[in-house]
OpenMM code with the backbone's topology and positions (N, CA, C; nanometers):
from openmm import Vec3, app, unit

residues = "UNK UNK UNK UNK UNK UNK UNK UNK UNK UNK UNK UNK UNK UNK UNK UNK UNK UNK UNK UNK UNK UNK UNK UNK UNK UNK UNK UNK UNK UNK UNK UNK UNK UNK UNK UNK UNK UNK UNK UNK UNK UNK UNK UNK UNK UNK UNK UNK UNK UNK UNK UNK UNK UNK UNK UNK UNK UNK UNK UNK UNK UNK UNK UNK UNK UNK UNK UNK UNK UNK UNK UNK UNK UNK UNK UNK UNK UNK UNK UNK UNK UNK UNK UNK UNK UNK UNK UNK UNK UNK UNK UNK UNK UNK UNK UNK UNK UNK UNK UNK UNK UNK UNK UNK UNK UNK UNK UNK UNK UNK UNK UNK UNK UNK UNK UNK UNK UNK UNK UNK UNK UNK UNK UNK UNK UNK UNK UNK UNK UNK UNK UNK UNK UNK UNK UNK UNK UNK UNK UNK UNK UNK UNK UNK UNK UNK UNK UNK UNK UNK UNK UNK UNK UNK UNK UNK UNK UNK UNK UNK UNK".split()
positions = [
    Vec3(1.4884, -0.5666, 0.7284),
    Vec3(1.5090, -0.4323, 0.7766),
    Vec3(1.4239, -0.3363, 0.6938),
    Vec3(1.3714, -0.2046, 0.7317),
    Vec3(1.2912, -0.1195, 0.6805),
    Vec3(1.3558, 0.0118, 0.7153),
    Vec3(1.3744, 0.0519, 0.6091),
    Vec3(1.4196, 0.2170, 0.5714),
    Vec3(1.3980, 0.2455, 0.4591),
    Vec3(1.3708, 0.3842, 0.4400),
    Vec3(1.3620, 0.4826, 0.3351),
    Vec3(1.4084, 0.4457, 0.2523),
    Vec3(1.3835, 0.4367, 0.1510),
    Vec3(1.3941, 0.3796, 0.0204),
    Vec3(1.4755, 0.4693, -0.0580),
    Vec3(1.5443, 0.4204, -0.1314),
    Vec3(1.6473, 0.4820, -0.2423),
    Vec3(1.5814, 0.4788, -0.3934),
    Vec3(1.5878, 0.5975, -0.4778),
    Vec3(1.6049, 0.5483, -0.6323),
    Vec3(1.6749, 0.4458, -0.6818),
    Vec3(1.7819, 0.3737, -0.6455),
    Vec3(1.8241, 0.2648, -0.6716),
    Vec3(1.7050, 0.1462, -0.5946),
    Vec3(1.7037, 0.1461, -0.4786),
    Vec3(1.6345, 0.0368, -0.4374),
    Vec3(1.5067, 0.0534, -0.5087),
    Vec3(1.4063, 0.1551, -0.5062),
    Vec3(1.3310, 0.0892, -0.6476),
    Vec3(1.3159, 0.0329, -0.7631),
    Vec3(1.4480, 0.0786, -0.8230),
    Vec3(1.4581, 0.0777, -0.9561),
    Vec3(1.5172, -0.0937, -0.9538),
    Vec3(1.5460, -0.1503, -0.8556),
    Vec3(1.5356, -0.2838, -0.8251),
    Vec3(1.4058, -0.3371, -0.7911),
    Vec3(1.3068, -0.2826, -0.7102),
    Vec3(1.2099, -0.3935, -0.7485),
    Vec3(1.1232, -0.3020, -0.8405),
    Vec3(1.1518, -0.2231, -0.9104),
    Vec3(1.0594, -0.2052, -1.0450),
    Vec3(0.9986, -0.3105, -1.0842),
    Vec3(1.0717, -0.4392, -1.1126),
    Vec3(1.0196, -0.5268, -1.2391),
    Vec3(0.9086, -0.5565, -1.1326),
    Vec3(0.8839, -0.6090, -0.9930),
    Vec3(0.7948, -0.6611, -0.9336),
    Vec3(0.6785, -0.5264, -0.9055),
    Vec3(0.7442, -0.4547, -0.8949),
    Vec3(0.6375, -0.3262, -0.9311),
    Vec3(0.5100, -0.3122, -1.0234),
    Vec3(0.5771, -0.2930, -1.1654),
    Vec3(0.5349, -0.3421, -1.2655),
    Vec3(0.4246, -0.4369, -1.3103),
    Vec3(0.4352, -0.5731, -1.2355),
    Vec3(0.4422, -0.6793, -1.2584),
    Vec3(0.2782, -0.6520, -1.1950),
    Vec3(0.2852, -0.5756, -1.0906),
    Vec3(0.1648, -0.5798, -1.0113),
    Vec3(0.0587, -0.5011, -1.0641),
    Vec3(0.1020, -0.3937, -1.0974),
    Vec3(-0.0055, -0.3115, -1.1783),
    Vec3(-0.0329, -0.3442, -1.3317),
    Vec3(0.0723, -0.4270, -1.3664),
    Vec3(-0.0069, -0.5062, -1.5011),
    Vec3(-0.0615, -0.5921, -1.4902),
    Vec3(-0.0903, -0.6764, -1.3362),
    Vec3(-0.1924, -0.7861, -1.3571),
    Vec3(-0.3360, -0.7440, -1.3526),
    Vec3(-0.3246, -0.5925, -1.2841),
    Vec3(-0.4614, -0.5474, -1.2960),
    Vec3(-0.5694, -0.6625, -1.1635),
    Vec3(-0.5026, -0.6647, -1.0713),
    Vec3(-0.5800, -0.7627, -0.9954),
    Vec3(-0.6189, -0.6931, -0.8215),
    Vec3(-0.5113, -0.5911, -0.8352),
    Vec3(-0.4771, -0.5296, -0.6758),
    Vec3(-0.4388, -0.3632, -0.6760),
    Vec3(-0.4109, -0.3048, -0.7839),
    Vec3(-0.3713, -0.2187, -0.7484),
    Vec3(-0.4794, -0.1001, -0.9104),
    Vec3(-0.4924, 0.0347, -0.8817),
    Vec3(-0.5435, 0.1003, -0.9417),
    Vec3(-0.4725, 0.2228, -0.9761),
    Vec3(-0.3538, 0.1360, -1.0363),
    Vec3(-0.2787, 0.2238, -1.1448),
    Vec3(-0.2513, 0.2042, -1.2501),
    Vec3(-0.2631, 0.2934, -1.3737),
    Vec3(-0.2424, 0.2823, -1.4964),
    Vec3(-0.1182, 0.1353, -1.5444),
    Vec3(-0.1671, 0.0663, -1.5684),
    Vec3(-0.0540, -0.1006, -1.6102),
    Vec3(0.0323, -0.0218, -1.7117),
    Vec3(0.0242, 0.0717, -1.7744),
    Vec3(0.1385, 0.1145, -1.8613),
    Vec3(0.2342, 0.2338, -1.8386),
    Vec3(0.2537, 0.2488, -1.6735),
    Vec3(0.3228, 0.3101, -1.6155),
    Vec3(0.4493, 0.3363, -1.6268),
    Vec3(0.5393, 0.4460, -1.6535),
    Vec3(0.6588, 0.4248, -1.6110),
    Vec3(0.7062, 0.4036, -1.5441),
    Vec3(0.8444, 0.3807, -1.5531),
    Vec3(0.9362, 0.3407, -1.3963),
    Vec3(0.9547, 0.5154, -1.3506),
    Vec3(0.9386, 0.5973, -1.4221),
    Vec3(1.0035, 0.7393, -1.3648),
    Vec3(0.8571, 0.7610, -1.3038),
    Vec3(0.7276, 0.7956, -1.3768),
    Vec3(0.6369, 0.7730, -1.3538),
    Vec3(0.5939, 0.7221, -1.1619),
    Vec3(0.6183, 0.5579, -1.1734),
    Vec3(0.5918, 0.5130, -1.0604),
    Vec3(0.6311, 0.5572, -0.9776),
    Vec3(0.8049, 0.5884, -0.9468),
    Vec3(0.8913, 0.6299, -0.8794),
    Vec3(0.8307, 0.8059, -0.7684),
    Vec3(0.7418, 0.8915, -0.8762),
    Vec3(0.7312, 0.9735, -0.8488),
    Vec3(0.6060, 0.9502, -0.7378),
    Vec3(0.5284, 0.8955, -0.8572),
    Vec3(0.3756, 0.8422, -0.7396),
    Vec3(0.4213, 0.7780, -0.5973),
    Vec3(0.5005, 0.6852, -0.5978),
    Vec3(0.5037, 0.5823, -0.4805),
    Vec3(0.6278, 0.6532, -0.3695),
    Vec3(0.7324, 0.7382, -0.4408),
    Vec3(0.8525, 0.7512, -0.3441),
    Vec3(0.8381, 0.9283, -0.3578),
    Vec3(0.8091, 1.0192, -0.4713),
    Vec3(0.8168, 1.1646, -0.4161),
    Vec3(0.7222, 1.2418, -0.3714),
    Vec3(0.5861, 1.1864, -0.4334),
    Vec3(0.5024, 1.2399, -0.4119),
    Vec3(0.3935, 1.2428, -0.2246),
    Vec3(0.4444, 1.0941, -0.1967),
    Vec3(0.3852, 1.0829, -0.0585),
    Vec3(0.4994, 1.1377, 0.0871),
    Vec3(0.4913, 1.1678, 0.1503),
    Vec3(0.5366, 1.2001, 0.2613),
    Vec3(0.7080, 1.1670, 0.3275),
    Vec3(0.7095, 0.9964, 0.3119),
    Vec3(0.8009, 0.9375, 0.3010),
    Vec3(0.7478, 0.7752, 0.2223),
    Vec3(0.8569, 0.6738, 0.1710),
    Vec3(0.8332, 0.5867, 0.1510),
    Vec3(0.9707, 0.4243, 0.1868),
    Vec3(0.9061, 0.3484, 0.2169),
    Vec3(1.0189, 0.2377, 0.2640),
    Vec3(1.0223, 0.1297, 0.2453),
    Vec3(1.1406, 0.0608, 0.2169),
    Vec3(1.1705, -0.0851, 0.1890),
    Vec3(1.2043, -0.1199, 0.2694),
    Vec3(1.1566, -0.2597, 0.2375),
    Vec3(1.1335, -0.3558, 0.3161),
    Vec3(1.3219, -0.4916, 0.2749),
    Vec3(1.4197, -0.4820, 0.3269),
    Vec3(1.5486, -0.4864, 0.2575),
    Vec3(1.5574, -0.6456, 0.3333),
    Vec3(1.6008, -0.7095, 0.2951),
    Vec3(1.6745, -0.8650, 0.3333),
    Vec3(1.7879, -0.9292, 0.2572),
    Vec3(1.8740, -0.9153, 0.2545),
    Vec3(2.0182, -0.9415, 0.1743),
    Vec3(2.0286, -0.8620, 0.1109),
    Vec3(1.9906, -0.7310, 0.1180),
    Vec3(1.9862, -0.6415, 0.0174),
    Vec3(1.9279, -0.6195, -0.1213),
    Vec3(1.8230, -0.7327, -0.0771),
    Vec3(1.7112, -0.7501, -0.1889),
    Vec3(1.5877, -0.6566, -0.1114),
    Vec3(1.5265, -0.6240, -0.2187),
    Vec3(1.4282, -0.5233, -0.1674),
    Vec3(1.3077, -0.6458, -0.1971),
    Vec3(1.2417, -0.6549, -0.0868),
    Vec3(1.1257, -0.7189, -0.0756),
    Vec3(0.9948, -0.6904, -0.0380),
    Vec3(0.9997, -0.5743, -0.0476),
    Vec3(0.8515, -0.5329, -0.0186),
    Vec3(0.8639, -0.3539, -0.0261),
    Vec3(0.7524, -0.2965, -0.0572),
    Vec3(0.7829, -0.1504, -0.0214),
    Vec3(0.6451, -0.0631, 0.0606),
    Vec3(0.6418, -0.0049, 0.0763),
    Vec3(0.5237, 0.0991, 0.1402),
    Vec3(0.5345, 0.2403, 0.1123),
    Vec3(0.4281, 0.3308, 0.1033),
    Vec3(0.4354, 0.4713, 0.1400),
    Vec3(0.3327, 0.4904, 0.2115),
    Vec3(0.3761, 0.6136, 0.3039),
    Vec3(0.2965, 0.6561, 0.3849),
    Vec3(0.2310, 0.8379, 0.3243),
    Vec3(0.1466, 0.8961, 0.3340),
    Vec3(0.0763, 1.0455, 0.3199),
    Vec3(-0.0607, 1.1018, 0.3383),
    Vec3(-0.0550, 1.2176, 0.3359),
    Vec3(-0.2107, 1.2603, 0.3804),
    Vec3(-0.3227, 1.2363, 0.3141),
    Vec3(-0.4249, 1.1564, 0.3242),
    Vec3(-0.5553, 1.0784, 0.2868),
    Vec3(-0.6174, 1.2333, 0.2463),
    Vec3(-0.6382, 1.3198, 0.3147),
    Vec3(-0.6966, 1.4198, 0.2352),
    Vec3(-0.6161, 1.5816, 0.2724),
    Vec3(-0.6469, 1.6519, 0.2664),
    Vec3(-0.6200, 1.7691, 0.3583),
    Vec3(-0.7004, 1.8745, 0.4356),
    Vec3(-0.6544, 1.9943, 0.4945),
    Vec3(-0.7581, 2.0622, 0.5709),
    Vec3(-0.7999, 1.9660, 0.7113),
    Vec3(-0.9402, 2.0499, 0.6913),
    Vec3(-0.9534, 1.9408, 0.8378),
    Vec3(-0.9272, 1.7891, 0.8588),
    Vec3(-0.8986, 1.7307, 0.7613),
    Vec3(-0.9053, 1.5611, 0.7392),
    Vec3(-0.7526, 1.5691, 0.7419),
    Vec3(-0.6718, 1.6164, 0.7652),
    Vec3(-0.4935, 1.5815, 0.7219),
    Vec3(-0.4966, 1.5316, 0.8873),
    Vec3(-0.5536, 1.4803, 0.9424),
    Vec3(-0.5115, 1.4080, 1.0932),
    Vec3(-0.5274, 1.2513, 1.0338),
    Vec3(-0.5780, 1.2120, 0.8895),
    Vec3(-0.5973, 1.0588, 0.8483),
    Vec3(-0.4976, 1.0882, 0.7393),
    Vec3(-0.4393, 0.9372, 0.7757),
    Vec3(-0.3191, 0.8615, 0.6348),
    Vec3(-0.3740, 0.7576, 0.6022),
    Vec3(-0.2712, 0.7922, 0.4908),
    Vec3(-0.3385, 0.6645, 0.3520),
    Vec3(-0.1979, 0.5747, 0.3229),
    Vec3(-0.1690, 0.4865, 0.2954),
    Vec3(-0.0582, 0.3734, 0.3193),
    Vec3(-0.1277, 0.2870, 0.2228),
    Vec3(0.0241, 0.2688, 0.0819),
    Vec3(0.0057, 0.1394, -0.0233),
    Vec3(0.1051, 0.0340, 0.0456),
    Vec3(0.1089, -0.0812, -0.0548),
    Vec3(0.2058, -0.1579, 0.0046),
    Vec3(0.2125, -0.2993, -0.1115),
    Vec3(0.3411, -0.3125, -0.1272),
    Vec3(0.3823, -0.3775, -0.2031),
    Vec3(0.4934, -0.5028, -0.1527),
    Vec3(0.4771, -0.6516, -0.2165),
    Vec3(0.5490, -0.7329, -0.1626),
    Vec3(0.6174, -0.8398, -0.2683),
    Vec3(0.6856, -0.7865, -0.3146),
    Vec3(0.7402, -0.9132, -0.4291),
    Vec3(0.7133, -1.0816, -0.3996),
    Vec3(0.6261, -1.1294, -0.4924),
    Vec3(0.5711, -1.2571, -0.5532),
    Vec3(0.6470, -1.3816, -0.4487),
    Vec3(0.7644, -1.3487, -0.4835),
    Vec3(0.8585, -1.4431, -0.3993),
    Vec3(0.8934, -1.4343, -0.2407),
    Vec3(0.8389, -1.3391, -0.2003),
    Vec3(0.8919, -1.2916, -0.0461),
    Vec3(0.7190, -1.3042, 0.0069),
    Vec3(0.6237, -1.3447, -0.0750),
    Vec3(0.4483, -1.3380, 0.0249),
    Vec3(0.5062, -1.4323, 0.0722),
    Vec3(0.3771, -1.4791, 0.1821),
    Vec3(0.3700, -1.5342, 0.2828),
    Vec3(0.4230, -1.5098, 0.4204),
    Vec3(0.5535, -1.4552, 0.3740),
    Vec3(0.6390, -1.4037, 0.5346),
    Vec3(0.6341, -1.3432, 0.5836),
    Vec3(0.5000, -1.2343, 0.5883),
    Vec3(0.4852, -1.1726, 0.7341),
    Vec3(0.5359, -1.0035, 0.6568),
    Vec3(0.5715, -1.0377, 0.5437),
    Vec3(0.6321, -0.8708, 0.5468),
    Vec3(0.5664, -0.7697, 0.5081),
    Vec3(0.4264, -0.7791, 0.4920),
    Vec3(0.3277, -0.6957, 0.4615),
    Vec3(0.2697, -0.6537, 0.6190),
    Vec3(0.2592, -0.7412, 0.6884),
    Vec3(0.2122, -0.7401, 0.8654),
    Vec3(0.3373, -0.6313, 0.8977),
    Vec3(0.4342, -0.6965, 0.8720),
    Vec3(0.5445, -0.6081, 0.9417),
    Vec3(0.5519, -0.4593, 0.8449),
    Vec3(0.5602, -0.4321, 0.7415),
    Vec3(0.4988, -0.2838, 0.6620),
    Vec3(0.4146, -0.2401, 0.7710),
    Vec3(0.3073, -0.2580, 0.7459),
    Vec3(0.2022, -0.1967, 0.8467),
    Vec3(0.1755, -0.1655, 0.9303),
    Vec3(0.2610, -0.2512, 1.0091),
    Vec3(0.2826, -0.2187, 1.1460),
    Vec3(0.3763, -0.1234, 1.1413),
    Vec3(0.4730, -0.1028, 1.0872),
    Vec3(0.5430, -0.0214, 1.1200),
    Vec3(0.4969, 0.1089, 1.0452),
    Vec3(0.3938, 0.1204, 0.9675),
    Vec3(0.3668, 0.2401, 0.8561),
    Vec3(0.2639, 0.2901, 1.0168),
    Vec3(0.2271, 0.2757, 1.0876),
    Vec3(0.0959, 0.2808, 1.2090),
    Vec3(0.2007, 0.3887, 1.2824),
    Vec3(0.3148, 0.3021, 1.3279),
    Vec3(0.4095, 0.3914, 1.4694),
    Vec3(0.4629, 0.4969, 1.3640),
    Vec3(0.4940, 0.5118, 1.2664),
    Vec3(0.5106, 0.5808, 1.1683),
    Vec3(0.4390, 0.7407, 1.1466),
    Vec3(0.3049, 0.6604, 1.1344),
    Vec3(0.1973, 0.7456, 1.1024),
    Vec3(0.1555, 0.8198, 1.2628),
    Vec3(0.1759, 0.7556, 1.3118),
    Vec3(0.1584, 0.8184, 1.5308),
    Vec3(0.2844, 0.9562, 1.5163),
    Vec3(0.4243, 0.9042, 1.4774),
    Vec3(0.5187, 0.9804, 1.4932),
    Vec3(0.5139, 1.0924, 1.3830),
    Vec3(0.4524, 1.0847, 1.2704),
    Vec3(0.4148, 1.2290, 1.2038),
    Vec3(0.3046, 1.3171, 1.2474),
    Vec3(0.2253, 1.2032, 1.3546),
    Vec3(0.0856, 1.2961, 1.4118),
    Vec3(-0.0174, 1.2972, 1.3484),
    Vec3(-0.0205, 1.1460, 1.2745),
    Vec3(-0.1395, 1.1200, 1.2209),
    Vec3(-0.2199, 1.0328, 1.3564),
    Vec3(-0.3730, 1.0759, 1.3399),
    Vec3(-0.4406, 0.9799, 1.4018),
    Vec3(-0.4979, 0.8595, 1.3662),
    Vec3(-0.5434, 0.8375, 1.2226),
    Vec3(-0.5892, 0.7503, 1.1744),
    Vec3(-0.5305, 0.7108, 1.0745),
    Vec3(-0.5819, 0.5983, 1.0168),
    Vec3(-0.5382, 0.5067, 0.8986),
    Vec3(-0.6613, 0.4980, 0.7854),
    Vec3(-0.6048, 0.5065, 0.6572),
    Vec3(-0.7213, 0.4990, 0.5850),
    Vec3(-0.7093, 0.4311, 0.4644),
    Vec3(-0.7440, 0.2866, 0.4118),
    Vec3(-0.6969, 0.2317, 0.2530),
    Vec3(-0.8179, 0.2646, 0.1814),
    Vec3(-0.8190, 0.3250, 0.0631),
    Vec3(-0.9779, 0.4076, 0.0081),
    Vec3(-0.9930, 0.3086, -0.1420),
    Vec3(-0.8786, 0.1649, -0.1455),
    Vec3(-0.9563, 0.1131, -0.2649),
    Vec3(-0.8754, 0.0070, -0.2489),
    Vec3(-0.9263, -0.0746, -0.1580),
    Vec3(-0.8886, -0.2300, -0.1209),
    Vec3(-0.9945, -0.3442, -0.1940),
    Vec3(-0.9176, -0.3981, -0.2857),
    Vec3(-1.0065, -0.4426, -0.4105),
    Vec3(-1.0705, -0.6017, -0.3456),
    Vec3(-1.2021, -0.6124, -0.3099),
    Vec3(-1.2878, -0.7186, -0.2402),
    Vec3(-1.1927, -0.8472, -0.2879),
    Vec3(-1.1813, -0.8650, -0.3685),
    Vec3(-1.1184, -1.0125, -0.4572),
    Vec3(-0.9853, -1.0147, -0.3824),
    Vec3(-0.8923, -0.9262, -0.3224),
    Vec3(-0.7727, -0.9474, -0.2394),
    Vec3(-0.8012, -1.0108, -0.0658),
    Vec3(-0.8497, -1.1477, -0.1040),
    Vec3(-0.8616, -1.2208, 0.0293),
    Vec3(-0.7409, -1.2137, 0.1171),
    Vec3(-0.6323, -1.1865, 0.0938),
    Vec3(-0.5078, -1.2206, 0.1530),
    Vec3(-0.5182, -1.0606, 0.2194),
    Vec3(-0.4670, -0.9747, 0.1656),
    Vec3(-0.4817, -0.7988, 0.1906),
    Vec3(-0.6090, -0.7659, 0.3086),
    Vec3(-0.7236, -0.8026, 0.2666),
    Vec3(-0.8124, -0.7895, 0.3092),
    Vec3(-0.8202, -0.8561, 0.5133),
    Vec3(-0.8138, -0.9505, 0.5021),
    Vec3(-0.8121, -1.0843, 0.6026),
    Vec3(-0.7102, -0.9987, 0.7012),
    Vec3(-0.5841, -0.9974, 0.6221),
    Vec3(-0.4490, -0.9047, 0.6806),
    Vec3(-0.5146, -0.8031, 0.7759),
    Vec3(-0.5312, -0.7219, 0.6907),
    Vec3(-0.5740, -0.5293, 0.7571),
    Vec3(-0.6688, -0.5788, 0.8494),
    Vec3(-0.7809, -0.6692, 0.8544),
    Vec3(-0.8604, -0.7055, 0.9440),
    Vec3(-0.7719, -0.7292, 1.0668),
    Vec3(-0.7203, -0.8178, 1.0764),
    Vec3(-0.6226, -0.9248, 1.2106),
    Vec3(-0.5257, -0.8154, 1.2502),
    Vec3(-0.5162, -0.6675, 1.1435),
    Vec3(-0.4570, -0.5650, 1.2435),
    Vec3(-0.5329, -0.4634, 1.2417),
    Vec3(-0.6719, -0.4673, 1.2510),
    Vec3(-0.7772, -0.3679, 1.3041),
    Vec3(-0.8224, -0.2629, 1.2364),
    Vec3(-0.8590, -0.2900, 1.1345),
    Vec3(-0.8648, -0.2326, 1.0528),
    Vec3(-1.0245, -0.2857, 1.0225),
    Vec3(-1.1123, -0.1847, 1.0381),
    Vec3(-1.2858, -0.2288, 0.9694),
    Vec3(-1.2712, -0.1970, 0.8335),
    Vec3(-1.3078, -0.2568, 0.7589),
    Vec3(-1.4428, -0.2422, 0.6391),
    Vec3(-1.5570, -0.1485, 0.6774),
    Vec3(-1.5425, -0.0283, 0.6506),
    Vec3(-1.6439, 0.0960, 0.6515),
    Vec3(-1.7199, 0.1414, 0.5603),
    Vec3(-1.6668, 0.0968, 0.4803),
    Vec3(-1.7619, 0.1472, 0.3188),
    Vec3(-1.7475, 0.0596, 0.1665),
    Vec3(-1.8433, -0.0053, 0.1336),
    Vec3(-1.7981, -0.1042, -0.0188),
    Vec3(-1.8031, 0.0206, -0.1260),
    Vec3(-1.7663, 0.0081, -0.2308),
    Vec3(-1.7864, 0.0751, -0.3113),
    Vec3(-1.8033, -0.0292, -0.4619),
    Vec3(-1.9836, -0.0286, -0.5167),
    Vec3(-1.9587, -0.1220, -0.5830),
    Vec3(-1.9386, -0.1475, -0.6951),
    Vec3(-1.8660, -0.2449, -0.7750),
    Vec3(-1.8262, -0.2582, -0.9013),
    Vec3(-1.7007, -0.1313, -0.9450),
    Vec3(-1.6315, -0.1052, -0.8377),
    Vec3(-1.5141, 0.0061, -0.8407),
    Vec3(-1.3985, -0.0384, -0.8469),
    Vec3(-1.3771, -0.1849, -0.9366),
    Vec3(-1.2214, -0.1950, -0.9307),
    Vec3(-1.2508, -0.2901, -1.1185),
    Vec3(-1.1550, -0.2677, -1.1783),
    Vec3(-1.2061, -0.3440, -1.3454),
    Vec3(-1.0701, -0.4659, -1.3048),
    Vec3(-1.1326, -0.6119, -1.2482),
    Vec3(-1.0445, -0.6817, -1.2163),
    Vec3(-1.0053, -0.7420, -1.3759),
    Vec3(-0.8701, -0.7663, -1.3774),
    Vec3(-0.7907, -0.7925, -1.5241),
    Vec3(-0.8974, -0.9654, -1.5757),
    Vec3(-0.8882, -1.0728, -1.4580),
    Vec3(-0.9712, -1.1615, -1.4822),
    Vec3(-1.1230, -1.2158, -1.4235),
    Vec3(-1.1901, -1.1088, -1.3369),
    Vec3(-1.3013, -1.1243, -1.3233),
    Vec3(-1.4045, -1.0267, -1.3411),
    Vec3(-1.3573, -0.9373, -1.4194),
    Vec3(-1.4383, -0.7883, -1.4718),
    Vec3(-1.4486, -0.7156, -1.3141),
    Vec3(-1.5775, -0.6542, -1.3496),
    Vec3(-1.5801, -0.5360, -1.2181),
    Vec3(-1.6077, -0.5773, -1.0796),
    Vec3(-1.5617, -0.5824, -1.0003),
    Vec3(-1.5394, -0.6175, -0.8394),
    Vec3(-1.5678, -0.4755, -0.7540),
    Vec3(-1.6412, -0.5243, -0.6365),
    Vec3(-1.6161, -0.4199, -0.5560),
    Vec3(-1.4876, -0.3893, -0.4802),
    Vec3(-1.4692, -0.2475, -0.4377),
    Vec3(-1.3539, -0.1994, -0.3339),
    Vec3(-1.3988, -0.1953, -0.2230),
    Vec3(-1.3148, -0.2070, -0.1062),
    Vec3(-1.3462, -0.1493, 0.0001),
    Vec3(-1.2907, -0.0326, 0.1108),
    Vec3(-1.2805, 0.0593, 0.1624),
    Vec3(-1.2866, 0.1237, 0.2237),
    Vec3(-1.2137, 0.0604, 0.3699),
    Vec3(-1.1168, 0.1336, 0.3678),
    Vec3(-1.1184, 0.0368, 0.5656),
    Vec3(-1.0412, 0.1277, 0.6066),
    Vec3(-1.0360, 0.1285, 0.7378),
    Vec3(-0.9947, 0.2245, 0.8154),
    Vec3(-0.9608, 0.2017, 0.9752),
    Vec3(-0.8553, 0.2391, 0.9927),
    Vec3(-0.8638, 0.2181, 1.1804),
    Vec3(-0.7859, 0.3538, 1.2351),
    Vec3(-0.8562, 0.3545, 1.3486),
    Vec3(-0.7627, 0.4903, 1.4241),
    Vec3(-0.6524, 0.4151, 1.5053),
    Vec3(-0.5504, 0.4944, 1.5217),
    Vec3(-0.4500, 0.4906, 1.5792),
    Vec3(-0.4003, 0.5082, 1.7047),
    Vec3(-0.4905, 0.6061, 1.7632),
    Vec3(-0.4465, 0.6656, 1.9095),
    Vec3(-0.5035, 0.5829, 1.9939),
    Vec3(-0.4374, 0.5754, 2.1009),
    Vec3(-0.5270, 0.4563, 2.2264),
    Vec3(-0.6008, 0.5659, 2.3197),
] * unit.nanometer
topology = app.Topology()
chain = topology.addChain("A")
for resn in residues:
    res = topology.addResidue(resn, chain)
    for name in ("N", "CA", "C"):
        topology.addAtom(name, app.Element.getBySymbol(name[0]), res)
């Protein structure tokens, strides 16, 4: 199930939170983050944000918000997070998909990830198989924890039919 996320339900998957931005492999946030810190970035600061809930374990999370503003606030920007133990099952496909009808129902037109780190074959492959191009590399823009500097990529899909 997916709904709005609670300060409690983060503060449950904190540790997998955490876990992700200290491997330094996927995500481009400070690894010595707080939990109050994160909380603010990922759940107050964007628009809305949601878990991804299954026994009342939080297994995945997302936020959705405006990629830029002014004339560009018709494109969103969407993270997404999936605890270690819950990959494979589809619940990053299902995030996304639902961050899309999401992003339609706030009156966004487009979709935009502005630092999808090349070395995330899984992420990458994903956003593809839900339409999402590769529009722009950006190179040597991510400091991977075990393969030094990697490129990002840029991807993007519109929304409206």
């Amino acid at each position: 199930m997916l709904r709005e996320i609670t300060r409690a339900e983060f503060e449950s998957f904190w540790p997998t939170f955490s876990a992700v931005i200290q491997a330094q492999e996927t995500y481009a946030f400070d690894p010595n983050m707080t939990q109050e810190d994160a909380f603010v970035l990922w759940c107050e600061t964007p628009l809305q944000a949601y878990a991804f809930i299954e026994n009342e374990i939080v297994l995945g999370t997302y936020y959705i918000k405006p990629n830029a503003l002014g004339p560009s606030r018709h494109i969103c920007n969407c993270g997404y997070m999936v605890s270690s133990a819950a990959r494979g099952k589809g619940i990053a496909r299902q995030m996304c998909e639902h961050s899309q009808q999401k992003a339609l129902e706030l009156g966004f037109d487009a979709m935009q990830f502005n630092n999808v780190v090349s070395t995330n074959d899984v992420a990458v492959r994903l956003w593809q198989k839900l339409g999402f191009t590769i529009i722009g590399t950006i190179p040597k823009a991510y400091q991977h924890a075990r393969l030094g500097l990697v490129d990002s990529y840029i991807m993007y899909k519109w929304l409206r039919k």
